[in-house]
C-alpha positions in Angstrom: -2.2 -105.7 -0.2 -2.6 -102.8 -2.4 0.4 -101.5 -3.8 0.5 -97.8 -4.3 2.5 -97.2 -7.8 5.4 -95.2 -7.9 4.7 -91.4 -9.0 6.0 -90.5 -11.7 8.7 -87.4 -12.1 6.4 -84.2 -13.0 7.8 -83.3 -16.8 9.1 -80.5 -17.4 7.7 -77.1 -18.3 6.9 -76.2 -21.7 9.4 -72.9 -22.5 8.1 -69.6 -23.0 8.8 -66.7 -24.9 10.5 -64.1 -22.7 8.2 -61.3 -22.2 8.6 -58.4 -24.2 10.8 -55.5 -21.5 8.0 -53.2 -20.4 8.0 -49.4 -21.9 9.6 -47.1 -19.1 7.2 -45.1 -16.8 5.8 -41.7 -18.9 7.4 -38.9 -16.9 4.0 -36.7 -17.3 1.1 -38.2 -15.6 -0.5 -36.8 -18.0 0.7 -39.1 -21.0 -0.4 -42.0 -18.8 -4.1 -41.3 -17.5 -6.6 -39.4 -20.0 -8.1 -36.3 -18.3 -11.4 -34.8 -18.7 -11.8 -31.5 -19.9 -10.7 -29.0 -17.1 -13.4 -26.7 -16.0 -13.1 -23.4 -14.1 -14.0 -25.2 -10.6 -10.6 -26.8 -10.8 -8.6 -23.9 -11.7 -10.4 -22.5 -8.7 -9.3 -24.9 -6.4 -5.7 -24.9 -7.7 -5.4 -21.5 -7.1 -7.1 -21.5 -3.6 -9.8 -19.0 -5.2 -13.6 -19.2 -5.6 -14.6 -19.8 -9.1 -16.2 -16.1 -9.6 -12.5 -14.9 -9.2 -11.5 -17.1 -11.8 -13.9 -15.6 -14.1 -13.4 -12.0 -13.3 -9.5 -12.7 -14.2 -10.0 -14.5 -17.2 -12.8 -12.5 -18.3 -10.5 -9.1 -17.8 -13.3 -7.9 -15.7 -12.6 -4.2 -14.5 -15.6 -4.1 -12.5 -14.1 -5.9 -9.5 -10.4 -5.4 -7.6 -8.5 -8.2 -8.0 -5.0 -7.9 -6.2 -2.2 -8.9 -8.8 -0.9 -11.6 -7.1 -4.0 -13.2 -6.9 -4.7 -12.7 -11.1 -1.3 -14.1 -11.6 -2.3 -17.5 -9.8 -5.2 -17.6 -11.7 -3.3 -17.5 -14.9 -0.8 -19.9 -14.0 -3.3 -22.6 -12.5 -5.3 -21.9 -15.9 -2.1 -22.6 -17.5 -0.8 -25.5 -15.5 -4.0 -27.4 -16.5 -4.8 -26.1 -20.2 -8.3 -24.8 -19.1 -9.3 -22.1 -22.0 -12.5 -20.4 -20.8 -16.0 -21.6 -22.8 -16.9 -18.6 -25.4 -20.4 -20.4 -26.0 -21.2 -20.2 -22.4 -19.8 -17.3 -21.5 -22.2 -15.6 -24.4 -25.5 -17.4 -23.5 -24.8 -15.6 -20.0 -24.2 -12.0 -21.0 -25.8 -12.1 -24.3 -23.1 -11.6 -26.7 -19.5 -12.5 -27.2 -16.6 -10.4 -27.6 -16.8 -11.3 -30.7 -16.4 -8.4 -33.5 -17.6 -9.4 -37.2 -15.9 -9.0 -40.3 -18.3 -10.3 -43.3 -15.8 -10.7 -46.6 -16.4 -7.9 -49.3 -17.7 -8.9 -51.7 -15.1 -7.4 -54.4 -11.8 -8.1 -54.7 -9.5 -5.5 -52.1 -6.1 -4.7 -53.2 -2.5 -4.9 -51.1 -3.8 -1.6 -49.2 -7.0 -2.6 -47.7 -5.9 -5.7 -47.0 -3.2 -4.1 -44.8 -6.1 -2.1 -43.1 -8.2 -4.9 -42.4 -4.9 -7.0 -41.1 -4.2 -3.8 -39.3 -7.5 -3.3 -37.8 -7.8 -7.1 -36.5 -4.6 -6.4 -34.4 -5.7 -3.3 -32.9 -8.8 -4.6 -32.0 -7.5 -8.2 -30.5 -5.6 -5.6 -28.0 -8.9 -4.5 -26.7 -9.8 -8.5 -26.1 -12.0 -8.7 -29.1 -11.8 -11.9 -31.2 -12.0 -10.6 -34.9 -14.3 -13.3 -37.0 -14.1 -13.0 -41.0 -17.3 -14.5 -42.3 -17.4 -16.0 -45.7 -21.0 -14.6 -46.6 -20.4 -14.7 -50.3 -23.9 -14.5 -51.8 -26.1 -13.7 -48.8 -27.3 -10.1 -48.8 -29.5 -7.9 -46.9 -31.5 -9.6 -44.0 -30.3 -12.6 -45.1 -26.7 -12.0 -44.5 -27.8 -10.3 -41.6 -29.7 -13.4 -40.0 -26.5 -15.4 -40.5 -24.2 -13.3 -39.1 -26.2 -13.0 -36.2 -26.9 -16.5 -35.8 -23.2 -16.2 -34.5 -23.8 -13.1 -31.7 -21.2 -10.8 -32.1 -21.1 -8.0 -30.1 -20.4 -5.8 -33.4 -20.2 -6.1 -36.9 -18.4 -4.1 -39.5 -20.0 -4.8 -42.9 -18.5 -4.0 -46.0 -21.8 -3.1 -48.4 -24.1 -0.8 -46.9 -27.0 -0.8 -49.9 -26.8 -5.0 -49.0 -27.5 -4.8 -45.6 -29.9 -2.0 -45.5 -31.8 -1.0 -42.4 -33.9 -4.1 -41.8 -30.5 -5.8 -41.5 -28.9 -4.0 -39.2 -32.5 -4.0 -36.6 -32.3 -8.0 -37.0 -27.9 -7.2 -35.7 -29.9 -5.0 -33.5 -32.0 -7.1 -32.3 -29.4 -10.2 -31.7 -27.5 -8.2 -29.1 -24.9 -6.9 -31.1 -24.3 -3.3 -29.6 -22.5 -1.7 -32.7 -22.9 -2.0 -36.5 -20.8 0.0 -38.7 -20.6 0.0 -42.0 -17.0 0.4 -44.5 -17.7 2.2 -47.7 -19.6 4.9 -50.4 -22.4 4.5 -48.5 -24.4 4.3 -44.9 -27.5 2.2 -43.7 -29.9 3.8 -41.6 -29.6 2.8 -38.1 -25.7 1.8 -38.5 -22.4 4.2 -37.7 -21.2 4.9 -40.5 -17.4 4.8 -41.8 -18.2 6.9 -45.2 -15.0 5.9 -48.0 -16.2 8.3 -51.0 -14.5 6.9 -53.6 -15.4 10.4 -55.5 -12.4 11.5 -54.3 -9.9 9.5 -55.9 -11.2 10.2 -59.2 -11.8 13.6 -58.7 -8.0 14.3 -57.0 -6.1 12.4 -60.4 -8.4 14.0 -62.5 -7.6 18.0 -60.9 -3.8 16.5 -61.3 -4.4 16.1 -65.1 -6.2 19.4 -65.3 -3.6 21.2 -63.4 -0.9 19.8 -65.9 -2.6 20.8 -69.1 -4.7 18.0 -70.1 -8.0 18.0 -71.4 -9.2 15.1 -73.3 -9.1 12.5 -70.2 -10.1 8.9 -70.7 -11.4 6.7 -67.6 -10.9 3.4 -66.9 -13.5 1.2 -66.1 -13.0 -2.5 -65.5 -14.5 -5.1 -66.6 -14.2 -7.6 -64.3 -17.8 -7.7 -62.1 -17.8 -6.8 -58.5 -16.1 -3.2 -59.2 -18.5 -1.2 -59.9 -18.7 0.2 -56.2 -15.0 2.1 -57.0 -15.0 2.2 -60.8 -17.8 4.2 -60.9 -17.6 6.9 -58.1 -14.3 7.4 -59.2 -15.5 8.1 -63.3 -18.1 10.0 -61.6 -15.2 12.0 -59.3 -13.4 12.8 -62.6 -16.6 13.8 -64.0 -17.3 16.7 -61.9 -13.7 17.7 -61.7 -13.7 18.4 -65.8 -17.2 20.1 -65.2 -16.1 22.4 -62.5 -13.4 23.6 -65.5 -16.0 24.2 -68.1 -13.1 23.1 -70.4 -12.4 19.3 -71.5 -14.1 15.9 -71.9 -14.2 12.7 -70.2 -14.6 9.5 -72.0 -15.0 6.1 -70.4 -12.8 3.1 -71.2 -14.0 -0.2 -70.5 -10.5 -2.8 -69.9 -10.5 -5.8 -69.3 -7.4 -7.4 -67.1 -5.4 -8.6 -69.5 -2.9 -8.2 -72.1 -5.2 -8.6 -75.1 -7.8 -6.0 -73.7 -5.4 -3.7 -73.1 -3.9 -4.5 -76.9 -6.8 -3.6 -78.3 -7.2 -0.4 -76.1 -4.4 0.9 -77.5 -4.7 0.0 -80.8 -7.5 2.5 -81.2 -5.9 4.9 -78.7 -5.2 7.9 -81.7 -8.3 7.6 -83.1 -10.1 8.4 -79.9 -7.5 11.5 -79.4 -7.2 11.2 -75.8 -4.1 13.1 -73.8 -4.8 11.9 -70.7 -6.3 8.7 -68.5 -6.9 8.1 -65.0 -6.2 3.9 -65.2 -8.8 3.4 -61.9 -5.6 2.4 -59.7 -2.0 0.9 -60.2 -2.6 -2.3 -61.6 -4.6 -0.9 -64.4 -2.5 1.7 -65.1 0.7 -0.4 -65.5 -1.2 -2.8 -67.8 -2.3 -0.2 -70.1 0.5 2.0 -70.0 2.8 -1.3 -71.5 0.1 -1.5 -74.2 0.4 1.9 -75.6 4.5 2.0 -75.6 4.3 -1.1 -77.6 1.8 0.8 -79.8 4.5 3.2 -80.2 3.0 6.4 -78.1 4.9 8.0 -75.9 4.2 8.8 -72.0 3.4 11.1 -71.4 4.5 12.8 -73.9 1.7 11.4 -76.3 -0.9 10.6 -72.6 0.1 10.9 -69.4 -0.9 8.2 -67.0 -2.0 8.2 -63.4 -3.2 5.2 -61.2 -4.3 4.9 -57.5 -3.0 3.0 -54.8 0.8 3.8 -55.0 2.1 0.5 -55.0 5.8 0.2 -54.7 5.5 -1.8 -58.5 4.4 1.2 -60.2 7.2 3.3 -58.8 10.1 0.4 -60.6 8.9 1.6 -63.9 10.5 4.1 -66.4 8.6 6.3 -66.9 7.4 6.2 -63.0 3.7 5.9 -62.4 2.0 9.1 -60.7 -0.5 7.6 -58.9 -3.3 8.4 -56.3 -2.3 7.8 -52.8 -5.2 6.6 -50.5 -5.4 7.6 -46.9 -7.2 5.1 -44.3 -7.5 5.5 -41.0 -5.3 4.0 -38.5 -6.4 0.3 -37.2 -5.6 1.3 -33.7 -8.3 4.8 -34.0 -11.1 2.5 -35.4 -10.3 -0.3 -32.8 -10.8 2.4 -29.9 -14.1 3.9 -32.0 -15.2 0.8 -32.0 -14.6 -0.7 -28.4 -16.4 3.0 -27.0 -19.4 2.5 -29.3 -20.0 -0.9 -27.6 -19.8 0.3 -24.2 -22.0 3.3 -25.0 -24.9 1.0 -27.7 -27.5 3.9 -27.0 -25.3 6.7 -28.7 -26.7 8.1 -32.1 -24.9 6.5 -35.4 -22.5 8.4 -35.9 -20.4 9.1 -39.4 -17.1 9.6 -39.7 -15.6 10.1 -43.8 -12.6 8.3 -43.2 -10.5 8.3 -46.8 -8.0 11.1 -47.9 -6.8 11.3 -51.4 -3.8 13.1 -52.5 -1.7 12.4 -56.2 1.6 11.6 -55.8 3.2 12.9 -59.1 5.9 11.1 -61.2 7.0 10.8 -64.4 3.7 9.0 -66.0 1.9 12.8 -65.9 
């Protein structure tokens, strides 16, 4: 007989670790699953529209009537699922982008113009332009041109118009962008033309000084590379200001920006017998006018002093600086002179001189 042997007890389990408490359910559905990128086909179906509708309300199309109600549920769907419309795509189809370029000068802009270009960028951002400020430090002419339309902006506003010259703005041209303008002394063939004659700033301080007696005016000139495209239309502006008098003399004063130039600057300030300078703007004029009180001369009883620019600084001195106040043009009237030259690109350049000059007279003269 075989005997079946007694089974033995199972041992028991080995213990486990507790499992760690699962995190708690992510509220957002979002946090949980990863999406893809939304596209304008599912803002169209979210808002119960076809996707043309979605791009005539995005795109601020005025072409077509789009009720209100209808835009707003656009938005919101847009909204809902983070969809931001696709600039690249939306430029290979019309040809362009809204997009208006604003190649860095290349010299150094003061407090002022740095308020008009801030300005400007605000005004035109309320006409749905996307302002783009290209670092093209270096490139010139068609060059500069070639890279800035590598980027097809519907319009550019250069800075230098001798750089880009008129084979740069027909390669702009040619790119698709409907308006070039250019900021400054001078125009380019072929480009509208916002005309700031520097001339005037000279020549308004230096009709100041006449008016108040002085005839032996010095000039500042600085130094420092990169202003030549102010410092000398304004010498030249005093120039033809002490010619139209038949009666005094201009003489030039290269300064560096610093103490020690403008040490050495005064230092020699009786022997060149001067009773007058125009300091080529605030800055210049504060640094200088230091130097010859420590020399011991007196403003302006000895030389009166006038800057350009008007900066609040110059008005905290004793004596107070006269200085050259510059007029620009609103951002808002260039955004709208801009925004109708686009949609009219077969108009004739136009120029429009842009920069008023008037001395605002203080102590210093």
């Amino acid at each position: 007989m075989v005997q079946i042997p007694k089974q033995q007890p199972a041992p028991d389990p080995a213990p486990t670790a507790p499992s760690p408490p699962s995190d708690p359910e992510p509220q957002d559905a979002a946090q949980r699953v990863p999406h893809s990128v939304p596209t304008s086909a599912d803002v169209a179906r979210l808002a119960g529209v076809s996707r043309a509708t979605v791009s005539y309300v995005l795109n601020n199309t005025s072409a077509v009537r789009i009720s209100e109600p209808t835009r707003h549920r656009v938005r919101e769907a847009a909204k809902e699922l983070g969809y931001v419309p696709h600039a690249a795509a939306r430029s290979l189809r019309a040809g362009h982008t809204r997009m208006v370029l604003m190649p860095t000068p290349q010299i150094p802009v003061g407090p002022l113009f740095s308020r008009f270009f801030s300005e400007l960028q605000w005004a035109l951002s309320r006409f749905d332009y996307t302002v783009v400020q290209y670092g093209s430090l270096g490139l010139t002419g068609e060059e500069a041109a070639r890279a800035w339309a590598e980027l097809r902006p519907v319009a550019v506003l250069a800075p230098d118009a001798t750089a880009l010259g008129a084979r740069g703005v027909s390669v702009l041209k040619r790119s698709g962008a409907k308006a070039v303008f250019t900021l400054g002394p001078q125009r380019a063939e072929g480009a509208h033309a916002l005309l700031m004659d520097q001339r005037l700033v000279g020549r308004s301080a230096a009709e100041h000084l006449l008016a108040r007696g002085r005839r032996r005016i010095g000039v500042v000139v600085p130094d420092e590379p990169g202003l030549e495209p102010f410092s000398r239309p304004r010498l030249d502006g005093v120039r033809a200001a002490v010619r139209g008098t038949g009666d005094g003399e201009v003489t030039e004063l290269p300064l560096g920006y610093g103490e020690d130039s403008a040490a050495r600057l005064a230092g020699r300030w009786r022997a060149l017998g001067l009773d007058a300078v125009f300091a080529y703007n605030d800055e210049y004029a504060m640094l200088l006018m230091r130097a010859l009180q420590d020399e011991g001369l007196r403003v302006p009883d000895d030389t009166a002093v006038v800057g350009a620019d008007d900066l609040m600084l110059g008005r905290l001195l004793r004596p107070r600086l006269s200085s050259v106040r510059i007029e620009l043009p609103s951002g808002r009237g260039l955004a709208e002179l801009v925004d109708r030259v686009v949609r009219e690109p077969g108009a004739r350049p136009e120029v429009h001189d842009v920069l008023g000059a008037s001395v605002v007279h203080r102590e210093s003269s």
